[in-house]
PyMOL Python script that loads the backbone (N, CA, C, O; Angstrom):
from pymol import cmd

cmd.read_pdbstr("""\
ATOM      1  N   UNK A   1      -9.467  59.703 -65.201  1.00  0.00           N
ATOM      2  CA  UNK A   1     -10.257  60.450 -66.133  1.00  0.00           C
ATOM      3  C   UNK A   1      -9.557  60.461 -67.485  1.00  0.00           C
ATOM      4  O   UNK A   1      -9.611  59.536 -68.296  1.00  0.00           O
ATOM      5  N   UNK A   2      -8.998  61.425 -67.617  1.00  0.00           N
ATOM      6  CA  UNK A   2      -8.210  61.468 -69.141  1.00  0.00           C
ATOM      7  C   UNK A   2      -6.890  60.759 -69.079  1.00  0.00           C
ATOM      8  O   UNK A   2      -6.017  60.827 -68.214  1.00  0.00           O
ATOM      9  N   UNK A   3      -6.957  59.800 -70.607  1.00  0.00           N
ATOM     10  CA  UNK A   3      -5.737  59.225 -70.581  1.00  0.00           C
ATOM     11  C   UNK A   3      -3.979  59.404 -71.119  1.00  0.00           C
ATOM     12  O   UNK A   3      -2.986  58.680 -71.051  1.00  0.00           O
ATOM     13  N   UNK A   4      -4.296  60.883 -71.707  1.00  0.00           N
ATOM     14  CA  UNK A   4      -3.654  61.776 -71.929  1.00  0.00           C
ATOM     15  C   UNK A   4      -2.457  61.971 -70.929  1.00  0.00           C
ATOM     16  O   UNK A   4      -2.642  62.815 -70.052  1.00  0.00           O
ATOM     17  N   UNK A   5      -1.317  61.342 -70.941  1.00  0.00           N
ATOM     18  CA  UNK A   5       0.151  61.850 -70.131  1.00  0.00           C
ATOM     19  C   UNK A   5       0.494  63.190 -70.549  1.00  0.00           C
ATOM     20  O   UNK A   5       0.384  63.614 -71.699  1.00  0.00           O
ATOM     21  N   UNK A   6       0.958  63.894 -69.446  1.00  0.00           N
ATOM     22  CA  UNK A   6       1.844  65.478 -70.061  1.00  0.00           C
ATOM     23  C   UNK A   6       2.855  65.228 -71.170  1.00  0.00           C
ATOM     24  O   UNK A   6       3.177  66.121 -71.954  1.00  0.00           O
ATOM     25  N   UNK A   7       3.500  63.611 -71.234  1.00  0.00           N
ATOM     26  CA  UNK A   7       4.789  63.540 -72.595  1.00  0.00           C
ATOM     27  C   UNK A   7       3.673  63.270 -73.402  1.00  0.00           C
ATOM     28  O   UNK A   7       3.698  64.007 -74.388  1.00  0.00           O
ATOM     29  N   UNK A   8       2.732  62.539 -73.390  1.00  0.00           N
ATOM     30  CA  UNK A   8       1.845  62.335 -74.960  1.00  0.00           C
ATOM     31  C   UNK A   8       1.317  63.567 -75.462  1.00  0.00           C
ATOM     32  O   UNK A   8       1.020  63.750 -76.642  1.00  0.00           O
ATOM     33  N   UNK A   9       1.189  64.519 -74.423  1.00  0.00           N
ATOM     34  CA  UNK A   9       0.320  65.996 -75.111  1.00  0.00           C
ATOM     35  C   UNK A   9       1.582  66.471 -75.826  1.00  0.00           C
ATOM     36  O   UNK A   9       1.435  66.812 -77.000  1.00  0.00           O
ATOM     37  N   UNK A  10       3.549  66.585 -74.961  1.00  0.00           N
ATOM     38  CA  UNK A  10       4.282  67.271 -75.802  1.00  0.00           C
ATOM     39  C   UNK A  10       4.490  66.977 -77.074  1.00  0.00           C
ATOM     40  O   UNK A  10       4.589  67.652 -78.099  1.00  0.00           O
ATOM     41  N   UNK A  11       4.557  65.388 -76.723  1.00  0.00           N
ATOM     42  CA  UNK A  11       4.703  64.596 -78.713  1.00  0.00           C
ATOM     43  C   UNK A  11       3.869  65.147 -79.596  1.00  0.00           C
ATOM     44  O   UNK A  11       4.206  65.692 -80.647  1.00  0.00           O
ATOM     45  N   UNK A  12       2.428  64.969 -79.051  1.00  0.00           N
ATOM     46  CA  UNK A  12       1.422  65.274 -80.100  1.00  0.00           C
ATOM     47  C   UNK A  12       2.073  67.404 -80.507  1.00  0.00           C
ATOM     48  O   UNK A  12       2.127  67.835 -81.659  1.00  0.00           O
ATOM     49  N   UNK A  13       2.398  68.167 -79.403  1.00  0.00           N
ATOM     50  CA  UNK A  13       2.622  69.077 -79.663  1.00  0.00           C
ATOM     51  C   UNK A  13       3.509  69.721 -80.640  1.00  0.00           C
ATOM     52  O   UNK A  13       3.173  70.730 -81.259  1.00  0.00           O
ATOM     53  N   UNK A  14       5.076  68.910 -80.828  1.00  0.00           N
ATOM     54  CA  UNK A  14       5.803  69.070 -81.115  1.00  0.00           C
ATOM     55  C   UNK A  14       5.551  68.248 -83.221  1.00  0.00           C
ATOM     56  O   UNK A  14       6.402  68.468 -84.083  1.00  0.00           O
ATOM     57  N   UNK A  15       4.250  67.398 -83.500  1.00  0.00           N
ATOM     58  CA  UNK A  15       4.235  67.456 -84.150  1.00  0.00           C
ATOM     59  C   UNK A  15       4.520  68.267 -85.570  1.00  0.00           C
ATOM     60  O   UNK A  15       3.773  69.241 -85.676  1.00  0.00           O
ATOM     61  N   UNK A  16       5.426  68.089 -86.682  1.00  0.00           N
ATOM     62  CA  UNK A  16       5.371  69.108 -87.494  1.00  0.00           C
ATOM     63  C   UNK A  16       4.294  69.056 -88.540  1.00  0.00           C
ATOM     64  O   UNK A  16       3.597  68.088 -88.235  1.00  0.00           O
ATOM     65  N   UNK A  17       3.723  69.732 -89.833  1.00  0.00           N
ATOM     66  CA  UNK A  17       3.229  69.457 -90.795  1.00  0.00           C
ATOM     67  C   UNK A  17       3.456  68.446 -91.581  1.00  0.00           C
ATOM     68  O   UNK A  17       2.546  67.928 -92.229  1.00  0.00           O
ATOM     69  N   UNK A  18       4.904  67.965 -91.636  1.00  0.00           N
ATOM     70  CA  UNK A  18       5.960  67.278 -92.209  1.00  0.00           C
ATOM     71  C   UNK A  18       5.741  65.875 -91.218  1.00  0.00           C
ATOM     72  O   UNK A  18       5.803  65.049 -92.129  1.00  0.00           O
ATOM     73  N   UNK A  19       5.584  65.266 -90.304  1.00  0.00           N
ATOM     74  CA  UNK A  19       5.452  64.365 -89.518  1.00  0.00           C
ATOM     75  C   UNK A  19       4.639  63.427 -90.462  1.00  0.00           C
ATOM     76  O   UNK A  19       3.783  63.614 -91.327  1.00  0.00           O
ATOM     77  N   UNK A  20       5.297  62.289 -89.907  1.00  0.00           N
ATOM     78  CA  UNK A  20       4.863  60.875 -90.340  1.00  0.00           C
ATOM     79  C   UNK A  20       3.000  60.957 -90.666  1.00  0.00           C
ATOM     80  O   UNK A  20       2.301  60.854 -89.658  1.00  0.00           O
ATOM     81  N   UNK A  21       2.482  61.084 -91.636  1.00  0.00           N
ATOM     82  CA  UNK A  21       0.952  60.876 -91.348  1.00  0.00           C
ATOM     83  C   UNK A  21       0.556  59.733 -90.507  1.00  0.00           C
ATOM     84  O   UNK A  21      -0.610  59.815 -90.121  1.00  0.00           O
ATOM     85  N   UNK A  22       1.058  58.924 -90.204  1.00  0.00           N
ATOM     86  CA  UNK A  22       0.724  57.578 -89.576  1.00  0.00           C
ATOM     87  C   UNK A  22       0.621  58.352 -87.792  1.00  0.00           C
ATOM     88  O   UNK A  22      -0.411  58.259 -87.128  1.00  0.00           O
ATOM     89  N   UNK A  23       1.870  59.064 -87.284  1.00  0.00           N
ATOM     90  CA  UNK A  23       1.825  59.354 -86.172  1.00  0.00           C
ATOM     91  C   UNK A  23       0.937  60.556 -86.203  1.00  0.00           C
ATOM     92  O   UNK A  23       0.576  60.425 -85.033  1.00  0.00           O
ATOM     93  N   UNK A  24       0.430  61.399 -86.518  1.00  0.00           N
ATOM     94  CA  UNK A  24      -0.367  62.339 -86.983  1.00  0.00           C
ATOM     95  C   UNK A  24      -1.644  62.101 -86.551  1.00  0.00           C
ATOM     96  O   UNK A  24      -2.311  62.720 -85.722  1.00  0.00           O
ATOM     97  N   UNK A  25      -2.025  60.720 -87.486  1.00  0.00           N
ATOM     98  CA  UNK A  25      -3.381  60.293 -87.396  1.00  0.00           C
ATOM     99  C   UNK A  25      -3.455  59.529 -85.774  1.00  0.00           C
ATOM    100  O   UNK A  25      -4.496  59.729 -85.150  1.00  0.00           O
ATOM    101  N   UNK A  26      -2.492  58.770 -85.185  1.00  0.00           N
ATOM    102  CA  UNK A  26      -2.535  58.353 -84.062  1.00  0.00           C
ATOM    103  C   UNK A  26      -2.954  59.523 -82.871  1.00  0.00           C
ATOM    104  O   UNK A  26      -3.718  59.518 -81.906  1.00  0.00           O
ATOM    105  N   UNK A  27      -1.925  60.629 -83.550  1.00  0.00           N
ATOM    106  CA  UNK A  27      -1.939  61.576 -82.575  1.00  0.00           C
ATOM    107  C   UNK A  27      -3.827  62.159 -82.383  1.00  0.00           C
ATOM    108  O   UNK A  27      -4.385  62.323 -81.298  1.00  0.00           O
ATOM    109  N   UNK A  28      -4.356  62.333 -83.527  1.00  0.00           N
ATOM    110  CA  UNK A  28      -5.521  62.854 -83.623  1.00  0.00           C
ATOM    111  C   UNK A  28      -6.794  61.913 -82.831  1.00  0.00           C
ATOM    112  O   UNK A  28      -7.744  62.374 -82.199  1.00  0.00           O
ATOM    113  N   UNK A  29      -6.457  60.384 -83.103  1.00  0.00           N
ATOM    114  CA  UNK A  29      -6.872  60.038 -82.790  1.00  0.00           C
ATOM    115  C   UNK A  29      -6.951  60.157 -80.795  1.00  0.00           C
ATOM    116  O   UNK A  29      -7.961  60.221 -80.095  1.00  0.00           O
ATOM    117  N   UNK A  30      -5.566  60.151 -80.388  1.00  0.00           N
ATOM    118  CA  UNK A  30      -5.818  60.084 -78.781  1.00  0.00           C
ATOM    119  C   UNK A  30      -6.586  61.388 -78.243  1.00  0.00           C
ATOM    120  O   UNK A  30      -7.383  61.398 -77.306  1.00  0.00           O
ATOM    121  N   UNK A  31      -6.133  62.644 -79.131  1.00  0.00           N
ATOM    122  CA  UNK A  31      -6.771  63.735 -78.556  1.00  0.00           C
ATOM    123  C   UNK A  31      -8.368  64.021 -78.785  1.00  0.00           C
ATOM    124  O   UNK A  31      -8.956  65.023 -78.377  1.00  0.00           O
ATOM    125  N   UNK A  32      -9.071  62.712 -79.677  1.00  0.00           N
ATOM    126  CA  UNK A  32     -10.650  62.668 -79.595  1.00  0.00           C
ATOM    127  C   UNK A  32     -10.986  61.609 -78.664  1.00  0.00           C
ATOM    128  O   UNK A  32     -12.136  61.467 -78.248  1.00  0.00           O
ATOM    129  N   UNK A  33      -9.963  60.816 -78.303  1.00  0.00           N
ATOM    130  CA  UNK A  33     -10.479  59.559 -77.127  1.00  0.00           C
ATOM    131  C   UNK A  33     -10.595  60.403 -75.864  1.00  0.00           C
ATOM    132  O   UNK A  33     -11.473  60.138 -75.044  1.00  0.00           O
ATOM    133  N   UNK A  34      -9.605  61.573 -75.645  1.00  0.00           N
ATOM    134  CA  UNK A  34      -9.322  62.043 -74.586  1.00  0.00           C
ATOM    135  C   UNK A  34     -10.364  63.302 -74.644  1.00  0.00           C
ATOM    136  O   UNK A  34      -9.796  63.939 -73.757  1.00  0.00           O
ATOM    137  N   UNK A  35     -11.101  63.870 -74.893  1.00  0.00           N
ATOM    138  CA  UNK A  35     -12.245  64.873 -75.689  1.00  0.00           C
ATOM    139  C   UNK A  35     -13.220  64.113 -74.760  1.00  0.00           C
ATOM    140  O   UNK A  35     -13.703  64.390 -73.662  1.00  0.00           O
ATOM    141  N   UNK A  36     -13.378  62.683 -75.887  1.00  0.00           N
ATOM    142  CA  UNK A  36     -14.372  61.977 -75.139  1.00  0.00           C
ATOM    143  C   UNK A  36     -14.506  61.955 -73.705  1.00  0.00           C
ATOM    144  O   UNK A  36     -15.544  62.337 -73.166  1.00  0.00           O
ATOM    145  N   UNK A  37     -13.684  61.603 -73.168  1.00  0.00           N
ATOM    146  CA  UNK A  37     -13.730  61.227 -71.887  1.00  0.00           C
ATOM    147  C   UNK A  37     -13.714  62.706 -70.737  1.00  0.00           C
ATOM    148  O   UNK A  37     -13.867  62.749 -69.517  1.00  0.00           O
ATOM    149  N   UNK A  38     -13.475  63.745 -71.694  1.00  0.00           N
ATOM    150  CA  UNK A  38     -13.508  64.929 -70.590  1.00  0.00           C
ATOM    151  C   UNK A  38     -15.209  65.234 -71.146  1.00  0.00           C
ATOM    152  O   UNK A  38     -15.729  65.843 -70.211  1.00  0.00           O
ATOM    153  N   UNK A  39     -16.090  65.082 -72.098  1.00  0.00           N
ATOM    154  CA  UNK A  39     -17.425  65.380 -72.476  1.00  0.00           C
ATOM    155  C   UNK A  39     -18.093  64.398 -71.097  1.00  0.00           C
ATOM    156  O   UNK A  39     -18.902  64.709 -70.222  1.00  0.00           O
ATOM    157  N   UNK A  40     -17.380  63.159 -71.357  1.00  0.00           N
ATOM    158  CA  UNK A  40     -18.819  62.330 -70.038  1.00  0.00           C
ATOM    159  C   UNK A  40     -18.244  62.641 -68.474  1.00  0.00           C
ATOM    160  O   UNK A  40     -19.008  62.540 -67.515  1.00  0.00           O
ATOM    161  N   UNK A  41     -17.116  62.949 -68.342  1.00  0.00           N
ATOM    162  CA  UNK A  41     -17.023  63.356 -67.256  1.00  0.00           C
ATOM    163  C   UNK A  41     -17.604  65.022 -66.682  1.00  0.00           C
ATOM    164  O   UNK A  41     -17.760  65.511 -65.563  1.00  0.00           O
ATOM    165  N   UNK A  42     -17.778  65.464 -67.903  1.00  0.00           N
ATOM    166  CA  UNK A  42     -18.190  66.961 -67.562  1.00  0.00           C
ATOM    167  C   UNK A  42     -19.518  66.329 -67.312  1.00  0.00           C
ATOM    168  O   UNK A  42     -19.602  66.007 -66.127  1.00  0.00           O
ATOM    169  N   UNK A  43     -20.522  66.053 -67.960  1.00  0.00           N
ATOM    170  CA  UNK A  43     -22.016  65.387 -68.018  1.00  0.00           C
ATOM    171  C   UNK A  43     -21.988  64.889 -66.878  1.00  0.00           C
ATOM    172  O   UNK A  43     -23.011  65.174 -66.255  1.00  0.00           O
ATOM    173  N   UNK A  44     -21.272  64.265 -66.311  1.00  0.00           N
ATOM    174  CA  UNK A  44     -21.448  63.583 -64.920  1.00  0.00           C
ATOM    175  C   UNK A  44     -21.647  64.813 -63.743  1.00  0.00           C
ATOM    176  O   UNK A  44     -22.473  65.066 -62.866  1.00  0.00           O
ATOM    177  N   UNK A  45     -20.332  65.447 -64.284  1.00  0.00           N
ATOM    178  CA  UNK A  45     -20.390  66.220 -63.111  1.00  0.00           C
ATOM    179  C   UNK A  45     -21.519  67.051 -62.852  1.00  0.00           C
ATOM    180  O   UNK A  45     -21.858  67.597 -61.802  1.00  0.00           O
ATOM    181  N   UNK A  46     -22.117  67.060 -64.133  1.00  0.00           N
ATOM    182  CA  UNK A  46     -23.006  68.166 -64.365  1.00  0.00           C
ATOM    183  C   UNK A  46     -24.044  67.474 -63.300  1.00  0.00           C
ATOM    184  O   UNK A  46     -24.323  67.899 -62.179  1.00  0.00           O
ATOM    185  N   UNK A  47     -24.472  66.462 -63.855  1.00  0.00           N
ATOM    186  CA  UNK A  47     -26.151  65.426 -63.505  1.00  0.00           C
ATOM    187  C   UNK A  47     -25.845  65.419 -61.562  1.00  0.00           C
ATOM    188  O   UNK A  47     -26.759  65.458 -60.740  1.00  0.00           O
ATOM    189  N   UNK A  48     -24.468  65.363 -61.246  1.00  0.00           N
ATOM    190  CA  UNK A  48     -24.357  65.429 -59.623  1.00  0.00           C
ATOM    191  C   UNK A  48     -24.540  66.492 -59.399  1.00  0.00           C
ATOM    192  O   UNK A  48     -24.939  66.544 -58.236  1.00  0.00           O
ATOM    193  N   UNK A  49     -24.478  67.791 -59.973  1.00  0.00           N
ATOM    194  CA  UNK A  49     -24.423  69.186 -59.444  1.00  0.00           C
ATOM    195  C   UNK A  49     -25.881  69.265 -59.017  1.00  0.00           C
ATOM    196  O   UNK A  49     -26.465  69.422 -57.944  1.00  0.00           O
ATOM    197  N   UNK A  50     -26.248  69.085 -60.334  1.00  0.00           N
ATOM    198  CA  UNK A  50     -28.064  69.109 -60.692  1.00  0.00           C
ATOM    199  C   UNK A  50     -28.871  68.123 -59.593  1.00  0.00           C
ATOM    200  O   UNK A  50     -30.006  68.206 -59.124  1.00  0.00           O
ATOM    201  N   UNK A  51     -28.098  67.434 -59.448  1.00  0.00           N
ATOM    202  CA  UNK A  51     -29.146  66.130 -58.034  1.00  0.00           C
ATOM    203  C   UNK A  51     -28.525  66.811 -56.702  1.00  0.00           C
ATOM    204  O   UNK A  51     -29.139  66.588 -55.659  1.00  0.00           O
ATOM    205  N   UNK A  52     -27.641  67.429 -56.653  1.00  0.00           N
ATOM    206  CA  UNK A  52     -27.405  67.469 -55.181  1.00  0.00           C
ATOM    207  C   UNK A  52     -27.723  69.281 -54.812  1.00  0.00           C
ATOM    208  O   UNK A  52     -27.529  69.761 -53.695  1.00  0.00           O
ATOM    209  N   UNK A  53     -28.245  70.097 -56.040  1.00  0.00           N
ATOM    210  CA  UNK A  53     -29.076  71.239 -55.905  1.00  0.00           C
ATOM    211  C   UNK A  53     -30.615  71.016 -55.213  1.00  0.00           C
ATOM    212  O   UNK A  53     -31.250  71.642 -54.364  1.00  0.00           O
ATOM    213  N   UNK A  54     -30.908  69.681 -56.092  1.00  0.00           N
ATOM    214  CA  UNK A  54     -32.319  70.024 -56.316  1.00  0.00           C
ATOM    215  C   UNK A  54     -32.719  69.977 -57.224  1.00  0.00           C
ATOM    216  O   UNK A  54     -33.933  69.768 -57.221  1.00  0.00           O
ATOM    217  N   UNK A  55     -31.976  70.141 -58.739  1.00  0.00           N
ATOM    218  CA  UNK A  55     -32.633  70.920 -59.824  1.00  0.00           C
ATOM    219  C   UNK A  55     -32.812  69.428 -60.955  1.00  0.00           C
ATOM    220  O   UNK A  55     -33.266  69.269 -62.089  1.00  0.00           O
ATOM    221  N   UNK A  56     -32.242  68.615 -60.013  1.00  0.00           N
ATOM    222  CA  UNK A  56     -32.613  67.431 -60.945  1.00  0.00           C
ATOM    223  C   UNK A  56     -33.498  66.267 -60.099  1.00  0.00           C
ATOM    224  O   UNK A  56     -32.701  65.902 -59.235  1.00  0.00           O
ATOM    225  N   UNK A  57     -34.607  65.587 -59.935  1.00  0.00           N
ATOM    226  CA  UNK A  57     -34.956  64.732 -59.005  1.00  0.00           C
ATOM    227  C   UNK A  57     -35.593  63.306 -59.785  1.00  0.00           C
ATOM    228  O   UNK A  57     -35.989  62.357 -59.108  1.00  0.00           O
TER     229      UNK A  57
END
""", "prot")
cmd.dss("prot")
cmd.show_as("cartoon", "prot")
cmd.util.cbc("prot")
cmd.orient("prot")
């Protein structure tokens, strides 16, 4: 699912204001790839909840 490692979340964490803009923008960037991928996996989960209720056919 998410490609997010626990050391890539601390890096991105430990970012300062002062940090390289280059790693900054990288950083921003993984935490919208990783966004992404928890939005279609939620949607998924959702559309199985919904078919295996009933409430979707």
């Amino acid at each position: 699912m998410a490609d997010l490692t626990p050391e890539r979340l601390s890096e991105i964490r430990s970012l300062a204001p002062t940090s390289d803009p280059i790693d900054c923008w990288a950083a921003v960037q993984d935490l919208l790839r990783d966004r992404e991928q928890l939005v279609k996996a939620n949607a998924s989960a959702a559309e199985e909840l919904a078919t295996w209720t009933g409430a979707l056919r």
